[in-house]
N, C-alpha and C positions, 0 to 999 in steps of 0.2 A: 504494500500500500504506500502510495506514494506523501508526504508531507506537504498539506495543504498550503502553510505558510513559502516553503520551497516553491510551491505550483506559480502562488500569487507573485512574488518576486520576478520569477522567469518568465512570467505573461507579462508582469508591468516591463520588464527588460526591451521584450519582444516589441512589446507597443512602442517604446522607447524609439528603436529601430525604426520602426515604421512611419513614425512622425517625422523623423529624421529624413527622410528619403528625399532628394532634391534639395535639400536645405546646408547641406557642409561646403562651407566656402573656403579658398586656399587660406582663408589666417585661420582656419581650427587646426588643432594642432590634434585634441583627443576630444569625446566627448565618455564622460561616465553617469551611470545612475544610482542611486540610493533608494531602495524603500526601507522603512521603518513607520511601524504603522500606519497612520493614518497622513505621512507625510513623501511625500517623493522628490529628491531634488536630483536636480540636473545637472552636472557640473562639465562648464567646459574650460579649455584650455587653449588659447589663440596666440598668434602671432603679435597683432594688436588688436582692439579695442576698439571698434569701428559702429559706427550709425546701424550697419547693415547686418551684422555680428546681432547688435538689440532687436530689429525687424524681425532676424530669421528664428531669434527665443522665443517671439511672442508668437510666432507662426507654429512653431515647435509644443510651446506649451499651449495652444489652444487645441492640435490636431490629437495631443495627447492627451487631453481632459474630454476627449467626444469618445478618444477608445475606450478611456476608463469607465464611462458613463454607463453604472449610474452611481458607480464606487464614488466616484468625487473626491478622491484624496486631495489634501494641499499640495498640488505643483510648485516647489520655491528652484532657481536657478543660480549659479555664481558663474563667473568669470574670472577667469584667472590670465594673467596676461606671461608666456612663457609655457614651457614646457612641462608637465606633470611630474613630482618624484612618486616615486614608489610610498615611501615614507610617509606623503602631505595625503596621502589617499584618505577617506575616512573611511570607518569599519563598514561594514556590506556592500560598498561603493563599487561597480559593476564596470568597468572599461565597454563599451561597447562601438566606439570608435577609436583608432588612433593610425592617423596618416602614414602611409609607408615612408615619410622622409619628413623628418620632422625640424629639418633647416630649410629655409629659404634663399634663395636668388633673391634680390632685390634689382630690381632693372631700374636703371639711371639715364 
């Protein structure tokens, strides 16, 4: 028998994915998710910090609050500007993006 609270995490993961889809711009670097009860955050990791970075969270957290529906957990997100450590990860925190090359070319 499989572990229900297990089940819900890898479906929120999953949805996670799925919202995601069209939406990773070359400044992400990683994106991860957390659940923990009745709260889910998002957490990404970019190059920089861009207008466009905040447009694509809210497109992100809105497509993921219609697959949760009718769960409705708290969607909260962060930004982090740089590269993810290992270490700065928080406990259940899910990698479910992270770009095959995590430096950039800057074109001049």
């Amino acid at each position: 028998m499989a572990d229900p609270e297990l089940e819900r995490v890898n479906g929120i993961a999953l949805m996670a994915v799925q919202a995601l889809l069209g939406l990773i711009s070359s400044d992400v670097i990683a994106v991860a998710v957390a659940a923990e009860g009745e709260r889910v955050l998002l957490s990404f990791w970019v190059h920089r910090h861009t207008p466009e970075i905040d447009e694509d969270l809210v497109d992100v957290i809105g497509d993921l609050e219609a697959f949760l529906h009718p769960d409705d957990p708290l969607i909260e997100s962060r930004v982090v500007v740089g590269a993810p450590e290992v270490a700065a990860t928080r406990p259940h925190e899910r990698m479910i993006y992270w770009a095959k090359s995590s430096t950039r070319i800057a074109l001049r």
